[in-house]
C-alpha positions as CSV (number, residue, x, y, z in Angstrom):
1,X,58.3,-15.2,-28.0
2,X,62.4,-14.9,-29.1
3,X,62.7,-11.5,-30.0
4,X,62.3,-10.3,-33.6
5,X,63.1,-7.0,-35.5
6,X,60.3,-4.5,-36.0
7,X,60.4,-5.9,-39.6
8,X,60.1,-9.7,-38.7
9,X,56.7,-8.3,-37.1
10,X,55.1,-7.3,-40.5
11,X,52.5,-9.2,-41.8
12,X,52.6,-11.7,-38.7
13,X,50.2,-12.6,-35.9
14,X,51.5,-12.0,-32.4
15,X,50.5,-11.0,-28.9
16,X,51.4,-7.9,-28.4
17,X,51.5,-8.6,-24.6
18,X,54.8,-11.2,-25.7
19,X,56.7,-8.1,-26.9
20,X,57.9,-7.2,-23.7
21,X,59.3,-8.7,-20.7
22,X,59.0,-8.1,-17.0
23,X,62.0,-6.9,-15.4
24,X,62.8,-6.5,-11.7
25,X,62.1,-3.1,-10.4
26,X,61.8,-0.3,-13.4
27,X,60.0,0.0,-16.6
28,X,60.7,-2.1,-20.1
29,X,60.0,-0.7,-23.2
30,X,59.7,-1.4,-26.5
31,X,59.0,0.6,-29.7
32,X,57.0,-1.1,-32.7
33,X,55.7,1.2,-34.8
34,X,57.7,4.8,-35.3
35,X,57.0,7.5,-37.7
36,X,55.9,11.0,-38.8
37,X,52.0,9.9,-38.1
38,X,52.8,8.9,-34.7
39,X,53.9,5.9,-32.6
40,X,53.3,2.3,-30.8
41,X,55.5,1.2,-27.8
42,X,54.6,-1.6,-25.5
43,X,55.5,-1.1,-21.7
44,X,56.0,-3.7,-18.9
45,X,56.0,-2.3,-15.2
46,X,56.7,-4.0,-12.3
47,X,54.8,-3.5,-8.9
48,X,55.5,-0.1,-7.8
49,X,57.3,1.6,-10.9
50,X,55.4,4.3,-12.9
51,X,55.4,7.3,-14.5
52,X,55.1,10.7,-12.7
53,X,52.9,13.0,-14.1
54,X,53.3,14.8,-17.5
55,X,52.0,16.2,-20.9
56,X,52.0,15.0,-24.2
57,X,51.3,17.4,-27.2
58,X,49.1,14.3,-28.6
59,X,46.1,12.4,-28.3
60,X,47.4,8.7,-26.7
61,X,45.9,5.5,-26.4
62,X,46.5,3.3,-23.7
63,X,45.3,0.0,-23.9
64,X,46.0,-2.5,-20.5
65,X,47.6,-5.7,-21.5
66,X,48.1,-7.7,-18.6
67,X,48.0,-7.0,-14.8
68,X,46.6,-4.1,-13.0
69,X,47.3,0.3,-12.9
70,X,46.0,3.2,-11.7
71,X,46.3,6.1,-14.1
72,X,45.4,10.0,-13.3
73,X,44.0,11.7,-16.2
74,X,43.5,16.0,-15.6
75,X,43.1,15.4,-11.7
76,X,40.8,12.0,-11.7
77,X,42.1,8.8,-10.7
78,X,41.1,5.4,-12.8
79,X,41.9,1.7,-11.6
80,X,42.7,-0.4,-14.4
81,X,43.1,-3.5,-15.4
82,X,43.4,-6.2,-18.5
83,X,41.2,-5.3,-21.5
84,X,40.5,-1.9,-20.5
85,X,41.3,1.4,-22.6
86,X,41.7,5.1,-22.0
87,X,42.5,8.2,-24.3
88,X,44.9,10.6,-22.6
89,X,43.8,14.1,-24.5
90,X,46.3,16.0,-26.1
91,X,48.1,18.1,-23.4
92,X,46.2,16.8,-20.4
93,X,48.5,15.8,-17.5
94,X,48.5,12.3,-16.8
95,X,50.6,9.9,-14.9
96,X,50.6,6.1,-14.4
97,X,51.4,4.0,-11.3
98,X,51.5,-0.2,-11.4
99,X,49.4,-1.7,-8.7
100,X,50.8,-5.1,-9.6
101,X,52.9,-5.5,-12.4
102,X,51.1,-4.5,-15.7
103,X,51.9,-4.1,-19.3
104,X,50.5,-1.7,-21.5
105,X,50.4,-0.4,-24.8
106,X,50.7,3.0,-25.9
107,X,49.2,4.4,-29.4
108,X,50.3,8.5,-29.9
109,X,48.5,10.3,-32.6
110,X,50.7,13.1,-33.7
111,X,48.6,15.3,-35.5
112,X,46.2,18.6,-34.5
113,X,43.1,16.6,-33.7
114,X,40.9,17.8,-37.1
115,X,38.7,14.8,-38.1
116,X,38.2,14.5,-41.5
């Protein structure tokens, strides 16, 4: 997919997997949706690259779009792959490692977790 502004993606069907290419040894990102409610970004890792271990004040989404992970969540340690989900809770520590290289998207929900 050629790359197009976050406002040629309106209103258009894409994969979000196609967002994103690989690049050799680190991490691409890129950001789709951004705003007061929260955020989307789409991540390609190659083998090897991750993120160390941190907090977020927000609930997050992380949704595995292509490839393989392993992702620590509050001490426990999850191999992932395609298709698969996982909800990072607000403030836990968590950390992601690629396996092989793996894209992923992240959903944050800024907000103080009250349902309505």
């Amino acid at each position: 997919m050629t790359k197009k502004s976050r406002q040629d993606l309106l209103g258009k069907v894409f994969d979000l997997k196609d967002l994103v290419e690989y690049q050799s040894a680190t991490i691409a990102s890129r950001m789709i949706i951004n705003n007061k409610a929260g955020n989307i970004t789409i991540f390609s890792f190659d083998k090897d690259e991750g993120l160390s271990e941190h907090t977020a004040p927000y609930e997050a989404v992380v949704m595995i779009l292509d490839g393989e992970c392993r992702v620590r969540v509050d001490g426990v340690t999850y191999d992932m792959r395609e298709g698969q989900t996982i909800i990072f809770p607000a403030n836990s520590r968590h950390a992601v490692s690629a396996t092989s290289r793996f894209k992923m998207a992240l959903v944050m929900i800024k907000g103080n977790g009250d349902t309505a």
